[in-house]
KEKE-3310 file (N, C-alpha, C; in steps of 0.2 Angstrom, whole numbers, plus 5000, padded with zeros to 4 digits):
npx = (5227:5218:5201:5194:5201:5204:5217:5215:5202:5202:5212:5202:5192:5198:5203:5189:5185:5193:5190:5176:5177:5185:5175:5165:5170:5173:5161:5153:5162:5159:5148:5141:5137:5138:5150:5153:5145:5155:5166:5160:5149:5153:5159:5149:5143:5151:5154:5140:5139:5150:5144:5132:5139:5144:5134:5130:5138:5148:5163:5175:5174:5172:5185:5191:5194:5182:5182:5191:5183:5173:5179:5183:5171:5167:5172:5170:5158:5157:5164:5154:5142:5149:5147:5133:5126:5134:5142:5131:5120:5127:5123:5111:5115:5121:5107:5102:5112:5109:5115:5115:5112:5124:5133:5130:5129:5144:5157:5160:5158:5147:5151:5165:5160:5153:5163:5171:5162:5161:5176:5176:5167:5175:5186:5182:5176:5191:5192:5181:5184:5195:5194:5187:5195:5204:5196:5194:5204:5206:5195:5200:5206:5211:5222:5233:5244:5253:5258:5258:5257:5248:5237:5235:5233:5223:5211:5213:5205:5194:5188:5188:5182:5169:5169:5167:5152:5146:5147:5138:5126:5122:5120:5108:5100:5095:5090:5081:5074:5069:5079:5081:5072:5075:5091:5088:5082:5092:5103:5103:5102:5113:5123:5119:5122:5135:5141:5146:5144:5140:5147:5147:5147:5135:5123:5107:5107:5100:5104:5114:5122:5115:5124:5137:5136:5140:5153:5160:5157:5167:5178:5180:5182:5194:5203:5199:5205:5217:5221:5216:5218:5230:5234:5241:5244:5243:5234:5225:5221:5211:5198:5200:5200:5187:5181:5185:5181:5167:5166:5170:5157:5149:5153:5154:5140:5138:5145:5138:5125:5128:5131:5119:5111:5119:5117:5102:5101:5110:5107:5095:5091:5084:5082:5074:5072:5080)
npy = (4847:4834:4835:4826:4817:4813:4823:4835:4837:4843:4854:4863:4862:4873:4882:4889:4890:4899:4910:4913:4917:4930:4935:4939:4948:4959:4960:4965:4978:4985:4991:5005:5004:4992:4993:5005:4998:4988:4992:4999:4992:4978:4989:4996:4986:4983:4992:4993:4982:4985:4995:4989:4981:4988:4997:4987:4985:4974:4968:4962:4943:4927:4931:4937:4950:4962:4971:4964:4951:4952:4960:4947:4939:4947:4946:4931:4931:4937:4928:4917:4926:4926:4911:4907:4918:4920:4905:4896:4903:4905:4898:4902:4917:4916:4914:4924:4933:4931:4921:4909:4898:4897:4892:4877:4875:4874:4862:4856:4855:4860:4863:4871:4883:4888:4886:4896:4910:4907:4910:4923:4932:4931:4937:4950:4955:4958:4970:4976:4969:4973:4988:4984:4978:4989:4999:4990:4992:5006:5007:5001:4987:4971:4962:4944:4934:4920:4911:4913:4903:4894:4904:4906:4895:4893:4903:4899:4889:4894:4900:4889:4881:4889:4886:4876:4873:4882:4875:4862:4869:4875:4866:4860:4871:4870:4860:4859:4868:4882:4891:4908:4908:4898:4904:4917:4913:4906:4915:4924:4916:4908:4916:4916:4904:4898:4907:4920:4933:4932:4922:4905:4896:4900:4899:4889:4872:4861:4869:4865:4854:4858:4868:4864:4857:4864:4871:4881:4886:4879:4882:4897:4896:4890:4902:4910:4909:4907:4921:4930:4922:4919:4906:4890:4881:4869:4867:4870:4862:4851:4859:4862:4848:4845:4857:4852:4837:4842:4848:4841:4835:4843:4845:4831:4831:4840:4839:4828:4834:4844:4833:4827:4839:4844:4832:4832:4845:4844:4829:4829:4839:4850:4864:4870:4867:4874)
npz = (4441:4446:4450:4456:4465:4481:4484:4473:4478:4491:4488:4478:4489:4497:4486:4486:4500:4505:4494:4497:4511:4509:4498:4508:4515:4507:4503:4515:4522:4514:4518:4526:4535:4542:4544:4556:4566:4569:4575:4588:4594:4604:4611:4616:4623:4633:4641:4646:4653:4660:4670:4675:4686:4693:4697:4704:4717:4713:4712:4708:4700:4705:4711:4700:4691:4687:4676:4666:4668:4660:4644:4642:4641:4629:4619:4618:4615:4603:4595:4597:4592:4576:4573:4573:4569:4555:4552:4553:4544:4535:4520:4519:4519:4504:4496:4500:4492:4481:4475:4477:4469:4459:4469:4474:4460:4460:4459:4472:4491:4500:4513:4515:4510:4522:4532:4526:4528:4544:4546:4541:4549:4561:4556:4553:4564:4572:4574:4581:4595:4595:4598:4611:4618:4620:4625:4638:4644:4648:4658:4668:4666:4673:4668:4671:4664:4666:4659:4643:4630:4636:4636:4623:4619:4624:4618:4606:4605:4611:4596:4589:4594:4591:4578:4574:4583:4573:4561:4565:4566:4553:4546:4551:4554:4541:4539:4548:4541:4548:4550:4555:4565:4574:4575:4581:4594:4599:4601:4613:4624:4625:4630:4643:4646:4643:4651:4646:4653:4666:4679:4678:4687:4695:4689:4691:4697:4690:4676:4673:4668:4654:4651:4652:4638:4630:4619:4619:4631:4638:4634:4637:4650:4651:4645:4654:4664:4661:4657:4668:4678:4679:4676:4672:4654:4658:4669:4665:4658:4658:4655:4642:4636:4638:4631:4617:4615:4616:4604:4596:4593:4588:4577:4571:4570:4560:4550:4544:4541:4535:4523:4520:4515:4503:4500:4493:4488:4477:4470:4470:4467:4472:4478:4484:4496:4504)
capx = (5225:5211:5198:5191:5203:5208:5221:5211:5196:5205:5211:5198:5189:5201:5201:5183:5182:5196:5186:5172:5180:5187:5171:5163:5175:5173:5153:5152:5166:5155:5144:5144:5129:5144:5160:5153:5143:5157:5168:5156:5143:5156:5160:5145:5142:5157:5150:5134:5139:5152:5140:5127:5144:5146:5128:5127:5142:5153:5170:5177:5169:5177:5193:5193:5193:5174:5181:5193:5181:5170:5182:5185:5165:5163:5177:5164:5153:5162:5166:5146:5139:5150:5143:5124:5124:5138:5144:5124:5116:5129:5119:5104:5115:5120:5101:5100:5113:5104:5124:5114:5114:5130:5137:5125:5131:5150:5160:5164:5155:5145:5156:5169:5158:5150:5169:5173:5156:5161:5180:5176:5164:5181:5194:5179:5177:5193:5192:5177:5190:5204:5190:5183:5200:5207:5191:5195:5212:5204:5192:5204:5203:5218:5226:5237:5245:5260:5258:5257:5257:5240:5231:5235:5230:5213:5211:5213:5200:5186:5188:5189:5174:5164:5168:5164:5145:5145:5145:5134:5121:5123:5116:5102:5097:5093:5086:5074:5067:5068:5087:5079:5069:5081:5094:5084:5082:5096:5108:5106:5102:5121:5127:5120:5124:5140:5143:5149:5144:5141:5150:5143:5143:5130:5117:5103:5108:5097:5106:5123:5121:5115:5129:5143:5137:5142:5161:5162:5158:5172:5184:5180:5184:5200:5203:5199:5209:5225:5223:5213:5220:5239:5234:5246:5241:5242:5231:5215:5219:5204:5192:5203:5199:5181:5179:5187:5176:5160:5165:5169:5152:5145:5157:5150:5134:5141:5146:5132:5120:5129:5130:5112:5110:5121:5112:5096:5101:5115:5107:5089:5088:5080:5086:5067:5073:5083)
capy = (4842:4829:4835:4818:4814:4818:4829:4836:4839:4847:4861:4864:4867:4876:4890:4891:4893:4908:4915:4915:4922:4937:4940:4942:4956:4963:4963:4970:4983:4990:4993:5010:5002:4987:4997:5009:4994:4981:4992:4999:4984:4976:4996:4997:4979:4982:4999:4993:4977:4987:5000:4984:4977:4994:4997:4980:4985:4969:4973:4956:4939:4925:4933:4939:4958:4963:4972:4960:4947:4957:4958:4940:4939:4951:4941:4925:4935:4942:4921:4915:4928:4923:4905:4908:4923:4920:4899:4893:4906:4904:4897:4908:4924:4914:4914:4933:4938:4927:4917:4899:4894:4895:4887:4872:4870:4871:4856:4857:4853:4867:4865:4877:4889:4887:4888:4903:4914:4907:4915:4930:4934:4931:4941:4957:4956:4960:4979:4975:4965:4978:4992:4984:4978:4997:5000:4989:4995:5015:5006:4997:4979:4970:4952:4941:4930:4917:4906:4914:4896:4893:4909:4909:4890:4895:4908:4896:4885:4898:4901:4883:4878:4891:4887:4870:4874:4885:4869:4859:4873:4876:4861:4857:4875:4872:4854:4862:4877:4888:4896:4913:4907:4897:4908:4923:4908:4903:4918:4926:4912:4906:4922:4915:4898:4898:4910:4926:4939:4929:4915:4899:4894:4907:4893:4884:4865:4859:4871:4863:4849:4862:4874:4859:4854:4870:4869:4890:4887:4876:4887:4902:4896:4891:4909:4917:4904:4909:4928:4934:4920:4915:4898:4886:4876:4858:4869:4872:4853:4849:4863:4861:4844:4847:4860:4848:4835:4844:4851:4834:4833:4848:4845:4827:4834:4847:4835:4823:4837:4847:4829:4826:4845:4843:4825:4834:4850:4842:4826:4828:4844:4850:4869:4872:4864:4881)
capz = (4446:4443:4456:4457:4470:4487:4484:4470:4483:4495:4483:4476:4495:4501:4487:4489:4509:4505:4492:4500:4515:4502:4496:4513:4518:4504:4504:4524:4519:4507:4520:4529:4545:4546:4546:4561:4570:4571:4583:4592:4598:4609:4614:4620:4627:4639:4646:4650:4657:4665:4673:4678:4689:4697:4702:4711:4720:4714:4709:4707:4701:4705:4713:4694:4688:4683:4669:4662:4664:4655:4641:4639:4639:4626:4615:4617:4611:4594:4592:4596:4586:4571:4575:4574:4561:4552:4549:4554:4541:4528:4515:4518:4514:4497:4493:4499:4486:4473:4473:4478:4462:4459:4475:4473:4455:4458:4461:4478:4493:4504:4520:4513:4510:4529:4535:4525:4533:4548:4549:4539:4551:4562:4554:4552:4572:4575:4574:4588:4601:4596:4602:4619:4623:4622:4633:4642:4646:4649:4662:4674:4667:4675:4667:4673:4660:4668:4652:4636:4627:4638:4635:4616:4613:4627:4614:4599:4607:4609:4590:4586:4594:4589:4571:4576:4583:4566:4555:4570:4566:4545:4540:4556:4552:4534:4539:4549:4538:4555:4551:4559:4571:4579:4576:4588:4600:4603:4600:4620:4630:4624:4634:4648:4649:4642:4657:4645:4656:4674:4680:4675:4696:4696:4686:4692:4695:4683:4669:4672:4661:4648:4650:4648:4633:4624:4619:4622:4639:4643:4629:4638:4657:4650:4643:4658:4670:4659:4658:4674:4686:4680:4677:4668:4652:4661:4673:4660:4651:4658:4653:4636:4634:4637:4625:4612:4616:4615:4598:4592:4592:4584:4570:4569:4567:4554:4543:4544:4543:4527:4518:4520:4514:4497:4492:4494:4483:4471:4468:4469:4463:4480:4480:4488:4503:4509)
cpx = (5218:5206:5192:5195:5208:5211:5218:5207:5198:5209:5208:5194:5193:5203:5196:5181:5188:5195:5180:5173:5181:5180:5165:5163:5173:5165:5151:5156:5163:5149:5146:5143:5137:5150:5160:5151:5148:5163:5165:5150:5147:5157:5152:5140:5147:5153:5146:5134:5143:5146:5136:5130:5143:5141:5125:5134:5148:5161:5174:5172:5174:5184:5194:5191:5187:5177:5186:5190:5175:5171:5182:5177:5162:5167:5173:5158:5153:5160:5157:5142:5140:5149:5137:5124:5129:5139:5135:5119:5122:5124:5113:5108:5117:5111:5099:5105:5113:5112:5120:5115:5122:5137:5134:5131:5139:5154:5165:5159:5152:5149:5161:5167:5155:5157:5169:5168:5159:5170:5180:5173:5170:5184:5186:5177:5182:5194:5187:5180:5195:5201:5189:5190:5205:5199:5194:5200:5209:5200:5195:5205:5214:5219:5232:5239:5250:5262:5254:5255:5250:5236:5229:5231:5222:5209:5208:5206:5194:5183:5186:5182:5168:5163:5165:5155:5144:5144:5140:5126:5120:5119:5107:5097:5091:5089:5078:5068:5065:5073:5083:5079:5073:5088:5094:5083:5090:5104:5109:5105:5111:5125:5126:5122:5131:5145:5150:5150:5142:5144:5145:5141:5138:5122:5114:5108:5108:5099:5111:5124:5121:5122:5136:5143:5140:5149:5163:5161:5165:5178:5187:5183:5192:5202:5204:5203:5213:5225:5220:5217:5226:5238:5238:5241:5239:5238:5222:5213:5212:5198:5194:5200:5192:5176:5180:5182:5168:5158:5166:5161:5146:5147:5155:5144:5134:5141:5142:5127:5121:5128:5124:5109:5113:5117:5107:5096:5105:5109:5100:5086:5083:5082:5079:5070:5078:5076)
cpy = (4840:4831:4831:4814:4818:4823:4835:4841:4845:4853:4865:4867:4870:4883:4892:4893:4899:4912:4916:4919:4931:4941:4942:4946:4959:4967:4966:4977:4986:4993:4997:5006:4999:4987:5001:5003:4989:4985:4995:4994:4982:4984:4995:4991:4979:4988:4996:4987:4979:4990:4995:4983:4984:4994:4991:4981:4979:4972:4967:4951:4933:4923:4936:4949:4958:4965:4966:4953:4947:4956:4949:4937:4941:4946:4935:4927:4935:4933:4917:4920:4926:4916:4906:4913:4923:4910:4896:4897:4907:4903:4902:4916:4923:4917:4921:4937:4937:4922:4911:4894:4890:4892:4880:4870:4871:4865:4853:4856:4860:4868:4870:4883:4892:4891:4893:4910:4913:4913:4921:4932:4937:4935:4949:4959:4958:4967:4980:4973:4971:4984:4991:4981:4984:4999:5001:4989:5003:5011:5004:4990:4977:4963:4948:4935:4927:4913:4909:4908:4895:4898:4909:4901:4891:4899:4905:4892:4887:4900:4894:4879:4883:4889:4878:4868:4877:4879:4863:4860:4874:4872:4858:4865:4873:4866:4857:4867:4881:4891:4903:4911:4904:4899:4914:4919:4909:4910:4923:4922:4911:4912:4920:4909:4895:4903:4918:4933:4938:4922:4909:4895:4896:4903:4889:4877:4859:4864:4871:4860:4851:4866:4868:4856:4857:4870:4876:4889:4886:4882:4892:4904:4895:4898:4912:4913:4908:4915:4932:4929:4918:4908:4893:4882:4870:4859:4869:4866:4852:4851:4863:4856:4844:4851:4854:4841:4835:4845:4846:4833:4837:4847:4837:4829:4839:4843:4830:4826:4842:4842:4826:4832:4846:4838:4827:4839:4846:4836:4826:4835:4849:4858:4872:4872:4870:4887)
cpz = (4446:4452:4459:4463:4477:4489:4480:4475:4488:4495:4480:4482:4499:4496:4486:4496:4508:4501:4492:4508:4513:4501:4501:4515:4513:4503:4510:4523:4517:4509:4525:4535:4549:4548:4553:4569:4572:4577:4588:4596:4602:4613:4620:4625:4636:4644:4647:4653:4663:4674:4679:4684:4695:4701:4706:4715:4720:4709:4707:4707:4700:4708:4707:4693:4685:4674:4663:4662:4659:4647:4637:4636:4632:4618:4612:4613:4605:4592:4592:4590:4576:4569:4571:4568:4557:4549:4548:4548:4534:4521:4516:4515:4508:4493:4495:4494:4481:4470:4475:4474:4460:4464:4476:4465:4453:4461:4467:4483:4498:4509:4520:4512:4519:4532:4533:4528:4539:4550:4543:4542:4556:4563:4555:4560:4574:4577:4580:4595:4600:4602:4611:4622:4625:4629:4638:4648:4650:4655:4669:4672:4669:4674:4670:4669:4664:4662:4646:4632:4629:4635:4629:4616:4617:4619:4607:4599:4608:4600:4585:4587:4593:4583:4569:4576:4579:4560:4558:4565:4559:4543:4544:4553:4545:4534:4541:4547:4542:4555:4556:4562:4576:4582:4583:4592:4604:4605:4609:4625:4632:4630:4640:4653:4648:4647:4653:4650:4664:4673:4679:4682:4696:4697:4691:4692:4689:4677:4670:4666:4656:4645:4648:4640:4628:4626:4620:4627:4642:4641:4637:4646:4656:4649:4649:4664:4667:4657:4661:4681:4685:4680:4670:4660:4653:4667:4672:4656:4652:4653:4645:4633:4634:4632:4618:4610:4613:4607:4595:4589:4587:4579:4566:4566:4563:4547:4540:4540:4534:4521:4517:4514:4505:4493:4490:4488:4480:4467:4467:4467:4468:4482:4484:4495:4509:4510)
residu = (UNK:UNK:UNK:UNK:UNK:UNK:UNK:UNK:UNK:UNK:UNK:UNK:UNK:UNK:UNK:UNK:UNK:UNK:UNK:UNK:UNK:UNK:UNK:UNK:UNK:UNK:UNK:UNK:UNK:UNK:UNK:UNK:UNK:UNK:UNK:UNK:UNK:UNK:UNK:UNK:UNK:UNK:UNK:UNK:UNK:UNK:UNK:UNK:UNK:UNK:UNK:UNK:UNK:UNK:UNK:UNK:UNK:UNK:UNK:UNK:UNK:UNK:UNK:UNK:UNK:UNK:UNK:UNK:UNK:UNK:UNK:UNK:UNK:UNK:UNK:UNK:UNK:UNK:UNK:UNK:UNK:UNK:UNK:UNK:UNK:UNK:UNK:UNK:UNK:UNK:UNK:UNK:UNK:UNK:UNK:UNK:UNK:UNK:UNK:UNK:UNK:UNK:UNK:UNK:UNK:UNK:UNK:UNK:UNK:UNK:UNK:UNK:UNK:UNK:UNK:UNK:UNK:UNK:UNK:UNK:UNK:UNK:UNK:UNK:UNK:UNK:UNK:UNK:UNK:UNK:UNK:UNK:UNK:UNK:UNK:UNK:UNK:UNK:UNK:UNK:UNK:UNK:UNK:UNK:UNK:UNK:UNK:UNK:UNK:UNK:UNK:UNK:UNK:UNK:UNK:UNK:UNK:UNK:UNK:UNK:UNK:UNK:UNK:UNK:UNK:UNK:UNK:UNK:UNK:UNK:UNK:UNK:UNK:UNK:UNK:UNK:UNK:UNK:UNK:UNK:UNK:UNK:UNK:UNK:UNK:UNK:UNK:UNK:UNK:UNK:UNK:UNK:UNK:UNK:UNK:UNK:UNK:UNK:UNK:UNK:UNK:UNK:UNK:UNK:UNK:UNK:UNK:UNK:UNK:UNK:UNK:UNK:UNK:UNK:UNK:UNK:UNK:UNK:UNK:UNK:UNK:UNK:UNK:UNK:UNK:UNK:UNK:UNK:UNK:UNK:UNK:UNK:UNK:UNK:UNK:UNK:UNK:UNK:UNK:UNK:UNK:UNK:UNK:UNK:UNK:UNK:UNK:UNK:UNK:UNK:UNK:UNK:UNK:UNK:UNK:UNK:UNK:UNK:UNK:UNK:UNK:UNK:UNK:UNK:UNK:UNK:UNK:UNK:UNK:UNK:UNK:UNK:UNK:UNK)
# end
């Protein structure tokens, strides 16, 4: 298959975002830190946000169960942080396991490898979500699904748009020459304006504006409408189609922002520039 064309193309980045996926599991596996850390962090996120919940005496937020909206928070979590340290920091962990080189001079575009960081981060989360959702069970959390069909595509749309803000942030990252810094910025405000751990009513007036424009935000209230409140999917279109939306946007600025990033390393020979 001539990978000079279309089809070609799209072959060819599709079995580089799954073995770059592949070799991501397989390099965190191989760490003991990573094996112990990934189901515990959310274990221990849920507890102390738990405890927070109790010692202010609220028992419900919303009309919604503290612990399972807990849960669904910790969930946004798992999917933001594979965002930010995962699809946004892609290329810097190339150039930390000296593989830049040879992702630069294969014939394929860096977005696949951006994607593949992002859902290996993903799929290695889920042993952290299997964790705090057994918790979450031991503690009392209490769901209410009516629609299955809603809760799964809510679900699909936290995921989607994180992987979305992960290609936004990849290439603006590498623009800037701030990946770190920005990263440590930005990585717990999102908890608070994305309304992971309080409701997003909660917010200042003036950090409405901010909080809608992040496509987790909206994902997330879906999510917790169709498995805390029994709400239908033609129930959460809205918060659906806002998420969709927003993500549009990050993913414009993903593709914009990588294709700048390739002309600069491929064609001008710029591998300084990471």
């Amino acid at each position: 298959m001539n990978a000079d064309t279309p089809v070609g193309r799209f072959r060819a980045d599709w079995r580089l975002l799954w073995a770059t996926v592949r070799v991501f599991l397989l390099r965190w596996a191989s760490n003991p830190i990573m094996l112990v850390r990934a189901p515990l962090m959310p274990l221990l996120l849920l507890v102390s946000f738990t405890v927070a919940y109790q010692v202010s005496g609220q028992a419900a937020v919303q009309r919604q169960d503290v612990v399972g909206f807990l849960v669904v928070g910790i969930l946004a979590t798992l999917a933001w942080n594979s965002t930010v340290w995962g699809s946004g920091h892609a290329l810097q962990w190339e150039i930390h396991a000296g593989t830049i080189a040879s992702v630069i001079a294969a014939p394929t575009r860096t977005m696949p490898v951006v994607l593949g960081y992002g859902i290996g981060n993903i799929t290695w989360d889920i042993t952290g979500l299997a964790s705090c959702i057994g918790a979450g069970a031991l503690l009392g959390a209490r769901f209410e699904v009516a629609d299955p069909i809603g809760a799964l595509v809510s679900l699909v749309a936290v995921y989607a748009s994180s992987l979305c803000i992960g290609l936004g942030f990849a290439g603006l990252f590498i623009l800037s020459r701030q990946a770190n810094a920005m990263s440590n910025f930005l990585q717990a405000p999102i908890w608070l304006l994305a309304g992971f751990f309080v409701p997003r009513t909660a917010l200042p007036d003036w950090l409405e504006p901010i909080s809608a424009a992040i496509p987790l935000a909206h994902a997330v209230d879906a999510l917790r409408a169709t498995t805390l409140a029994g709400r239908s999917l033609a129930e959460v279109g809205g918060a659906l189609l806002a998420a969709a939306a927003t993500s549009a946007v990050f993913l414009l600025a993903g593709v914009w922002s990588l294709r700048r990033v390739d002309y600069a390393m491929r064609r001008r020979g710029k591998l300084d520039l990471l």
